[in-house]
N, C-alpha and C positions, 0 to 999 in steps of 0.2 A: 306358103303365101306370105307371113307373117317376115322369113328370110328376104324375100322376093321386094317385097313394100319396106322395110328397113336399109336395103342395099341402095333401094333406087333414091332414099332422104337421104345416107350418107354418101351418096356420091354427089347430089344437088351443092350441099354443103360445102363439100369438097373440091366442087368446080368454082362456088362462088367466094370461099376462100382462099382457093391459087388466084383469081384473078384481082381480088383485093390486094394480096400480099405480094403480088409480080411484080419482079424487081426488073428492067431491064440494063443491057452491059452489063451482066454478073453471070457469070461461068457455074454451074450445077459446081463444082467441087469447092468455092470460095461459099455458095451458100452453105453446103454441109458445114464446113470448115466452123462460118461465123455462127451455125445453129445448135452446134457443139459446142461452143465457148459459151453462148447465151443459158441452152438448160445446164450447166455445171453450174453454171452462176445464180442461176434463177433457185436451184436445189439445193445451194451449197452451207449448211449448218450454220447455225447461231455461235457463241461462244456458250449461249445458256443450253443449246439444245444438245451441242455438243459434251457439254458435262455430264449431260442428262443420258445420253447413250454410253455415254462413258460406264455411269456410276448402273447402268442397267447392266451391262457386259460383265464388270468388276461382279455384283453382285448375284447372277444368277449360271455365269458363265463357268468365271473363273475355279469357280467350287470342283467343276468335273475335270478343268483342261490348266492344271499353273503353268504360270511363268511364258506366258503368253507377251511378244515383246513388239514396240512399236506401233499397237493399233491405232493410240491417239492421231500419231502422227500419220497413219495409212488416214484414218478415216478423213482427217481434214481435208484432203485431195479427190476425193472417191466421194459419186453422189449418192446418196441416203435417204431411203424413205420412208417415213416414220410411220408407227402404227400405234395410234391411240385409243384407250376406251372410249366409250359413247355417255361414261358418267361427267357430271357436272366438272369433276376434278382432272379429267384426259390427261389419267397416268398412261405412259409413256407403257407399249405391250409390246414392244418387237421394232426389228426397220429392218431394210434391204438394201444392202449396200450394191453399187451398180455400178459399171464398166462398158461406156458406147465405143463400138468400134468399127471403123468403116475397113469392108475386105473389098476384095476381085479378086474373084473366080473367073475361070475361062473366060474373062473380057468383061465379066458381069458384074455390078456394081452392088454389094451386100451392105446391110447394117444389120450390126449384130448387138445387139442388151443383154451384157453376161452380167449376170445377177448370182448372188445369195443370201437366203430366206432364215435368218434367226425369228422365231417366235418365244416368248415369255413361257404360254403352257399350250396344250395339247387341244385346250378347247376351242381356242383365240384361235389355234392354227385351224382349224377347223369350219371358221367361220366364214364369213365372203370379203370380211371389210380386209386383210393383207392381196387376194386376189385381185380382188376392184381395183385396189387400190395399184396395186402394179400392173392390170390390164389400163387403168386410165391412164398410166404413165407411157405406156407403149402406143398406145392410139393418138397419144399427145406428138409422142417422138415419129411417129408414120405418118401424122397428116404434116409434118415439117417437112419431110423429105419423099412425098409418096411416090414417086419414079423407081425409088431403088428395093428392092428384094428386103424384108426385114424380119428378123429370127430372136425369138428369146433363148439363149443355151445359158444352163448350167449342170454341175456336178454334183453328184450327190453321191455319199458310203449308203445311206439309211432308202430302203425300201418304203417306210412309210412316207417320206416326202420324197418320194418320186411317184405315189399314187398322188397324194396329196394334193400336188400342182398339175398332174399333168391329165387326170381326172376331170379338173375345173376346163382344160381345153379340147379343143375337139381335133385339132391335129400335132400329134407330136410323134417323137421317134429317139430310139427304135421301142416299137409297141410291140405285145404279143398277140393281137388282133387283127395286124394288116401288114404288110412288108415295108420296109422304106424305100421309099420311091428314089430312079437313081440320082435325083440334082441333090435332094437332102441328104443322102448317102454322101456325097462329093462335099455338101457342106458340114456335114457334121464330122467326117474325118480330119477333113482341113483345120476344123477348130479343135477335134480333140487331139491331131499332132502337133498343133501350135501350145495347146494348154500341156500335154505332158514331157515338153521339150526341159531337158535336165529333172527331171522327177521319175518320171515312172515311162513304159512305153506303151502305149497305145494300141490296142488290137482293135481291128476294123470290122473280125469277124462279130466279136460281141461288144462293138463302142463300148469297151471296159480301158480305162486306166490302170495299167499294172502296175504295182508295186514289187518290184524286182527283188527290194532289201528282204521284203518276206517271206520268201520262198513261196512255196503252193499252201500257208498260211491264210486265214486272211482274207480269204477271194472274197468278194462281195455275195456270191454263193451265200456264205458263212455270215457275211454280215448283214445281210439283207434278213436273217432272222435273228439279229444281236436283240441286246436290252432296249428296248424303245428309250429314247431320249426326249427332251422337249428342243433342246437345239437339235435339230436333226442331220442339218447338212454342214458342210466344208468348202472352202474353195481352195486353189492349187497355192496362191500368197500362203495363207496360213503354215497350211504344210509345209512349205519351202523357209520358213522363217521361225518355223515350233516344230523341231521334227517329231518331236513327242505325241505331235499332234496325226500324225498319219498314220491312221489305223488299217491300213492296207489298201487293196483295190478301190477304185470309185467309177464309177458308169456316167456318160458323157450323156445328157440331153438337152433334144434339138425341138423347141416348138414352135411354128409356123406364125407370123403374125400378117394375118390380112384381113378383107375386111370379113370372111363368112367364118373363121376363128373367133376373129374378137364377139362377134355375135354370139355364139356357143356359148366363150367365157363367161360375159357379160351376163346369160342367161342362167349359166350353172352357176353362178357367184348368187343371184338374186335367190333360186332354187334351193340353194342352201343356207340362205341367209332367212328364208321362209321356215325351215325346219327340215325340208323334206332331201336334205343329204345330194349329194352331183350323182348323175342319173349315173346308172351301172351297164356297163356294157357288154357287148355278146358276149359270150363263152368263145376260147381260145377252138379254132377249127381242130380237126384230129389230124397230126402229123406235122404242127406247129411248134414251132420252138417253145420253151417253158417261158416264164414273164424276160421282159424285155430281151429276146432273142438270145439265150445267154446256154439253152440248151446244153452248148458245144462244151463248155466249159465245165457245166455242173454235171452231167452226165456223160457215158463216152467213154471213160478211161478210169482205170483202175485208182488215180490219186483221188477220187474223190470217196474210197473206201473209207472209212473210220477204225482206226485201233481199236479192238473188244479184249475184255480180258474176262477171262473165266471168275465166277464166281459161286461159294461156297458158303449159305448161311451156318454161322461157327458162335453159338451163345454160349458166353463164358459159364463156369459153375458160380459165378462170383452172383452174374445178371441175375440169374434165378433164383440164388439164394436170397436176393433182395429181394425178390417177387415175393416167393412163396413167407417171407418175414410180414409183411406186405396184408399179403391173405390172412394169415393167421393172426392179425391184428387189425382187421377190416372191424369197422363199427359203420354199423347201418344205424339208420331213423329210427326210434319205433314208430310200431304201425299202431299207433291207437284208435285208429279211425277203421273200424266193423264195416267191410264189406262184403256183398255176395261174389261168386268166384266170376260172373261175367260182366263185373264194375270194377273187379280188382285193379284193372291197368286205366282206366278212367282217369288218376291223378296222373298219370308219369309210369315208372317203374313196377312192377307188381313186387313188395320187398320180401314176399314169401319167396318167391322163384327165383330173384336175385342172392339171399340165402341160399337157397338149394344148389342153385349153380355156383358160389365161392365155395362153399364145399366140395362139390364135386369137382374144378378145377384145384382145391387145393389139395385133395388127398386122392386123388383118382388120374387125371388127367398129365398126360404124358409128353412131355415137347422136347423130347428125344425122340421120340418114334413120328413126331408130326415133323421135325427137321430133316427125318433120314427119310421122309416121306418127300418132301418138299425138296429136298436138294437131286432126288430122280430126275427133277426135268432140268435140263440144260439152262442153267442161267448164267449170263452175263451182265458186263458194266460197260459203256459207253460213256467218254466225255464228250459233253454236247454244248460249248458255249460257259465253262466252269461249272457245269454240272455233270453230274457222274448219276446218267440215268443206267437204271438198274430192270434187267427185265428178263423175260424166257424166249427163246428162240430155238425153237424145234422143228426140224425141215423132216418134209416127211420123204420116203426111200423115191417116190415117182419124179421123172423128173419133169411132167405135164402139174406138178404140182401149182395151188396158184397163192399167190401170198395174200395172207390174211393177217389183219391188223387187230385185234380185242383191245376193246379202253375200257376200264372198270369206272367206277364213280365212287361217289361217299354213300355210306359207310363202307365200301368193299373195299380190297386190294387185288393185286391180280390173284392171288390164291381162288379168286370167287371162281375162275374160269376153268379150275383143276379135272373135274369132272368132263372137259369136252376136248381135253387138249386131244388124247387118243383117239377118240373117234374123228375126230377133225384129221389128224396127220396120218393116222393109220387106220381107216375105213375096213379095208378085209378084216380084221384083226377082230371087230367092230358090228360084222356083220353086214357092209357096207360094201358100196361098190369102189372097188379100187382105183378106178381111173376116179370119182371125185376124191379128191385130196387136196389136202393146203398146207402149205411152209405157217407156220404160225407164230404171229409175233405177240407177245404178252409184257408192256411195259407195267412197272411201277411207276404213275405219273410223279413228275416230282414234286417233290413234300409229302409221297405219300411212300409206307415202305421202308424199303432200300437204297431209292433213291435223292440225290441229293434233294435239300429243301432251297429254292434261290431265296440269295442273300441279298438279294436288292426288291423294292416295291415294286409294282408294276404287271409282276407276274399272272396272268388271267388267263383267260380261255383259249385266247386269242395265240397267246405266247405259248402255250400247251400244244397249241396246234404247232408252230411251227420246229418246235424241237420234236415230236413226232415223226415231222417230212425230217426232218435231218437224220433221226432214227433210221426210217426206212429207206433214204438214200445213204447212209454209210451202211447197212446192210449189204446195198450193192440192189435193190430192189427198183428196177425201173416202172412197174404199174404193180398195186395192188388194191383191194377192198378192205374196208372197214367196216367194224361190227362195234356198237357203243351203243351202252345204256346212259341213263343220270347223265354225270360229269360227259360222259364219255360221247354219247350222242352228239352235245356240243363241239364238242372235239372234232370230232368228225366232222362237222358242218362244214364248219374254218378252216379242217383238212383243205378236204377239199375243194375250196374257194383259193386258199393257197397255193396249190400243187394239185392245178385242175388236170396236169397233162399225163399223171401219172398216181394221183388217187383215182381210181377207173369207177367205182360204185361205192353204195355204202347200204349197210344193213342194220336198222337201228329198234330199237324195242321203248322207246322211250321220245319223243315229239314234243318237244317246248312250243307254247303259243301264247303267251299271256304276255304283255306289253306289245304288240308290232312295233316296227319302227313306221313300217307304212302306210299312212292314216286312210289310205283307200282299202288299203287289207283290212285296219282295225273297224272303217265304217261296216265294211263287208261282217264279218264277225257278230260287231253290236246288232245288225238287222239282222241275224242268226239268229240270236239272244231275245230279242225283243219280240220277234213269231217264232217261238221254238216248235209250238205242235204244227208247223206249217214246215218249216226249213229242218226242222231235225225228228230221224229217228225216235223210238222210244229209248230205245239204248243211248243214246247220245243225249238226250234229255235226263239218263239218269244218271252220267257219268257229268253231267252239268251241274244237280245237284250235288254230286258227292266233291266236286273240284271246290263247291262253292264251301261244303261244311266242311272240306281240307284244310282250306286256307283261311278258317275263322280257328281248327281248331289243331290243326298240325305244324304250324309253318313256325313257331316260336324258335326250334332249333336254326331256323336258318336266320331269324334275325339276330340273334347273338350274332353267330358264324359271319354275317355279313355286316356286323359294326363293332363288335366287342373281340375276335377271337383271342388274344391273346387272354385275356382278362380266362376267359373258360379255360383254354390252354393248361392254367396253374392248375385245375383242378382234377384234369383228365388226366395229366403224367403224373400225378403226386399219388391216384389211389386209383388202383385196378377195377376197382369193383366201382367204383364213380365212371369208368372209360367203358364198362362193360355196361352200365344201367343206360349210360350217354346212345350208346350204339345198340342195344339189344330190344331197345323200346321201339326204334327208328324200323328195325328189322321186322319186329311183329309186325308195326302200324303196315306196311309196304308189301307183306308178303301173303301170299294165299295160302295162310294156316290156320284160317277159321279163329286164330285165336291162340294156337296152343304152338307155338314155337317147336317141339320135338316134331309135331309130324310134316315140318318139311326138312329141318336142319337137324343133325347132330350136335350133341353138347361139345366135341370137339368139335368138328367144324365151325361152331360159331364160336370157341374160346382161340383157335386157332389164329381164326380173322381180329379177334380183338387182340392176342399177342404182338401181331405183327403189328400195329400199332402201339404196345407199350413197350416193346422189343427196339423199336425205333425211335422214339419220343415224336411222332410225329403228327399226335391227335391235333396239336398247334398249327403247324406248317399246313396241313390237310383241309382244315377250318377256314387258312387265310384265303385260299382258290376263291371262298367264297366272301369273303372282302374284297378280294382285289379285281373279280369281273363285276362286281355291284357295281362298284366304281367307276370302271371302266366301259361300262354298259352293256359289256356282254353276258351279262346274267340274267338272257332272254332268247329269245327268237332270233338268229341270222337275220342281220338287215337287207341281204341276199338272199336269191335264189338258188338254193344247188342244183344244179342241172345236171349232173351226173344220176345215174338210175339209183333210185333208193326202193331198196323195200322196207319196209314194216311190222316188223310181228307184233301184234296186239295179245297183250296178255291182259284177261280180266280184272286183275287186282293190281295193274298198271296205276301209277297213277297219271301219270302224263301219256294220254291215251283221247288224244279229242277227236272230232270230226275228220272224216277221211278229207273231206272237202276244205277243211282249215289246213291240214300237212300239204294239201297240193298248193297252198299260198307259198311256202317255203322249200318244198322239195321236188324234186322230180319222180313223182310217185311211179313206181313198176309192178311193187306187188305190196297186195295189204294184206295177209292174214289174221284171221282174228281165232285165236288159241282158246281151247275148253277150257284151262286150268292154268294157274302161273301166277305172280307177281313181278313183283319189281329187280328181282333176280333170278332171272329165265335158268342161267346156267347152274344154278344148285338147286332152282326148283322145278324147272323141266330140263334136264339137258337133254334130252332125246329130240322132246319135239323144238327146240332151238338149232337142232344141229340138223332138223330133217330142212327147216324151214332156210337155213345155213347154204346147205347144199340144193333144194329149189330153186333157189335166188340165182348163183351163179353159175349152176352148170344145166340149168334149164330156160328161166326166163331171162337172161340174159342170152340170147338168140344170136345176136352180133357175134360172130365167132371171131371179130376182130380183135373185138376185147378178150377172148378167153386166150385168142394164138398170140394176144402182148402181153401176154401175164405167163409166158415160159419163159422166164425171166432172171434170168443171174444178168450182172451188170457186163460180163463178160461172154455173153451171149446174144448175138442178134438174129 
């Protein structure tokens, strides 16, 4: 209705505007002509404003890209539109520099607004005021010429500004949502063979800009999950006059400007400017190319395998010798403070049992027998984007096997998953039914491990996810599930949100839900809270209480972890038995052992898991995950919905274990179980019943046998 009654004021407008403005004797292309010179003019930079973008570029720009030549003098020519704060002071936050150009096509008369979007930071871009601000300029330049066809295109390397902007519109192309239609197809090739003429060549299958000089390098594939930037995009000038500056492929986008677009934008610009984020759209249909039509490219053919190399944990006698010097020089606290043995762990650490255990690691425990143990299962290294992810890949002999994805979280590594690798790949062996089996992939996320730690900020949940899909596409793996706890759960979410066409399910033991982003989810929730003996369970009333004396009396490790790590960092690699109190406190609190740590874990096992952290120095790197989604805000709930079937296993001594009814706000729930016995690490404290609930999920209530017959799956196999 609202579309309907806004169409019919901007066309009133519209009509009483051309008839105001009717020039007669003057020919349609003498008015473009003169309405062209006029907005250049009307647009065209101060000398003060022009410093001012100058000394924004030099300073925020230059840092990532030198030796950048010319711009002054491009930009003087080229119309500019600036983006300022809403403070008293409207520092100068970004501009978009712009290019009108009148085409024909088959007889038809286009204007086209080739645009690109520098933003200052991530937030600003985020916001509505650079959208508005370029939808008001394009609705300015349509009600000037409204006879002729008009199109916003630009190019973009970066993935997140091409959701960014094209998110805020309601039609653009090529989407993973809907096909492009054939005039936009005609229009958008024509400009992107025009824009890759002497640069790169142009594929029409996936409006991708090739970059020739880089071989199969580079593809935007690869770059679409790079280091997130705050400049995000490029245009085809730059590159042609900083070749340093062309980091490979770029993707050609075409969005429609009429009047039921600009409405959308207009309205997602306000929508987000509200708090409440540019609305989220279907899920990609089944047999749809992956995001922007690019399928062809990224899967398909063997080049988009990944180089693995074998890997063998090898710790020197030197490492150890440090260690064990280390132990034998450990000084603890004293305990002058008298408690009973079921108050003991009440301050932190219990320092009797933290004693007992440097002892028994120092003169008893063995990591020659846990390395020769540990290096049984096939591990390798993959570079993934200059990191060198480190991980186990075990296929099992069937070849209906279906690939399976494990994410550990903090305090774990993947060793947490040792115990299920076997029955997971080889079920008869197992007692199990042989036709269920899975290829099993086990990373060490990075920072944590073996794997590299990234060397630049930014790194979060978010970015976890997308080296993951690269993971499991250089494996060669066209659909698989995932299984995550803690960290890992997350992971998973984002998964698949990223790589909806080919993360097929997810199996998660662990439910975030504290912060929504969605303030109709969170009212939802709060009237949960508010009538509990009405709306919840008695179970769920008491897992409301225990969340609540959690997080008054548990959560201190994560605010370090989420503003201080490095600062803890010195302390965890500098003394073993400080990296073991760190992690071994977090273990009890979390796990269903009544209290008494040996009767779910071994003293190896749990020295094992703290080695591979001081083996690595990676207690720091590991910590920072949880800096850098604080920050980033994903150190909560998916602001999305996954729509892919998730199941559930609820384990009692879970802690992220809420309301079935709060996981269906974020997931596409399939199956919940709720387990007699377990904590927060199912796979060393139940692995039987994780791997029954494992094998339920996908080769029972996942019914769809279309999902099971796309998941026989080498990349090499269709």
């Amino acid at each position: 209705f609202w579309y309907v009654v806004t169409a019919a004021v901007a066309i009133l407008v519209l009509y009483h505007y051309k008839r105001k403005k009717k020039t007669p004797n003057r020919s349609k292309n003498d008015v473009i002509k003169q309405l062209t010179a006029q907005e250049i003019a009307a647009v065209q930079l101060s000398e003060e404003e022009r410093r001012e973008v100058w000394q924004l570029f030099q300073a925020n720009f230059t840092k990532e890209y030198a030796n950048f030549v010319a711009f002054d003098k491009y930009l003087c020519k080229k119309i500019c539109l600036l983006f300022r704060d809403t403070t008293s002071k409207r520092a100068l936050q970004g501009f978009i520099i712009l290019h009108i150009l009148d085409k024909t096509l088959e007889g038809k008369a286009l204007r086209v607004v080739v645009g690109d979007f520098f933003a200052l930071s991530a937030e600003y871009r985020r916001s509505s005021t650079p959208i508005f601000t370029l939808l008001k300029f394009c609705v300015k330049t349509k009600l000037k010429c409204p006879w002729r066809q008009m199109y916003y295109f630009f190019i973009t390397y970066s993935f997140k500004s091409y959701l960014s902007f094209s998110r805020s519109m309601g039609e653009y192309y090529p989407c993973h949502t809907r096909p492009t239609p054939t005039w936009e197809k005609k229009v958008l090739d024509m400009l992107g063979r025009e824009t890759a003429e002497g640069w790169g060549e142009y594929n029409p299958d996936t409006c991708v800009i090739e970059d020739a000089s880089r071989g199969t390098e580079g593809r935007l594939t690869d770059l679409a999950r790079s280091v997130p930037r705050d400049l995000s995009t490029t245009w085809v000038w730059f590159s042609r006059a900083n070749p340093q500056f062309a980091h490979g492929d770029c993707l050609c986008v075409l969005c429609c400007i009429g009047p039921k677009n600009m409405l959308v934008g207009i309205k997602n610009s306000l929508f987000r400017a509200m708090g409440f984020g540019s609305k989220l759209r279907r899920p990609p249909q089944e047999g749809r190319n992956l995001a922007f039509g690019m399928a062809g490219t990224k899967f398909g053919d063997n080049e988009t395998k990944r180089a693995t190399k074998s890997y063998l944990v090898d710790i020197s006698e030197e490492t150890l010798d440090d260690l064990y010097n280390r132990l034998d020089k450990t000084r603890l606290p004293d305990q002058t403070l008298e408690l009973p043995k079921d108050k003991a762990w009440d301050y932190g650490m219990d320092l009797k049992y933290l004693h007992s255990l440097v002892e028994y690691w120092r003169t008893s425990y063995d990591w020659v027998v846990q390395q020769r143990y540990i290096n049984q299962m096939r591990q390798y290294v993959m570079e993934i984007e200059d990191i060198n992810v480190h991980f186990v890949h075990i296929e099992s002999t069937s070849e209906d096997a279906i690939p399976l994805l494990l994410l550990h979280g903090w305090p774990s590594t993947f060793y947490e998953f040792h115990k299920i690798v076997g029955p997971l790949t080889n079920p008869a062996r197992h007692g199990g039914d042989a036709s269920q089996s899975f290829h099993v992939v086990i990373p060490s996320l990075p920072g944590y491990g073996w794997s590299d730690a990234p060397s630049f900020p930014g790194y979060d949940v978010r970015e976890m996810a997308n080296t993951m899909a690269s993971l499991m596409q250089g494996l060669g793996y066209k659909k698989y599930v995932v299984h995550g706890g803690d960290w890992g759960h997350l992971i998973a979410a984002h998964l698949a949100h990223i790589d909806p066409n080919h993360c097929v399910a997810l199996h998660l033991t662990s439910v975030a839900v504290w912060e929504p982003a969605d303030p109709l989810i969170k009212a939802k929730m709060m009237f949960d809270m508010a009538l509990p003996q009405i709306r919840l369970s008695k179970a769920e009333q008491a897992w409301l209480e225990y969340i609540e004396k959690f997080t008054e009396t548990e959560m201190g490790y994560a605010v370090v972890q989420q503003t201080k790590p490095h600062t803890l960092a010195v302390g965890l690699t500098d003394s073993p038995a400080g990296l073991a109190a760190w992690i071994l406190e977090k273990i009890r609190a979390w796990s269903d052992c009544n209290g008494d740590l040996e009767t779910r874990f071994t003293k190896d096992e749990m020295i094992t898991n703290i080695m591979i952290y001081w083996l690595t120095k990676s207690a720091g790197s590991a910590a920072r995950l949880y800096y850098e989604s604080k920050k980033a805000g994903t150190f909560a709930p998916p602001r999305f919905k996954v729509t892919q079937p998730t199941a559930v296993a609820v384990f009692p001594k879970e802690i992220l274990r809420p309301p079935r009814r709060w996981a269906k706000y974020f997931y596409n729930i399939k199956r919940w179980t709720v387990m007699d016995k377990g904590g927060h690490f199912p796979a060393l404290e139940e692995p039987a019943a994780l791997v029954a609930d494992l094998r339920a999920f996908v080769f029972q209530d996942l019914t769809l046998q279309r999902i099971i017959h796309l998941c026989r799956l080498r990349l090499n196999v269709e």
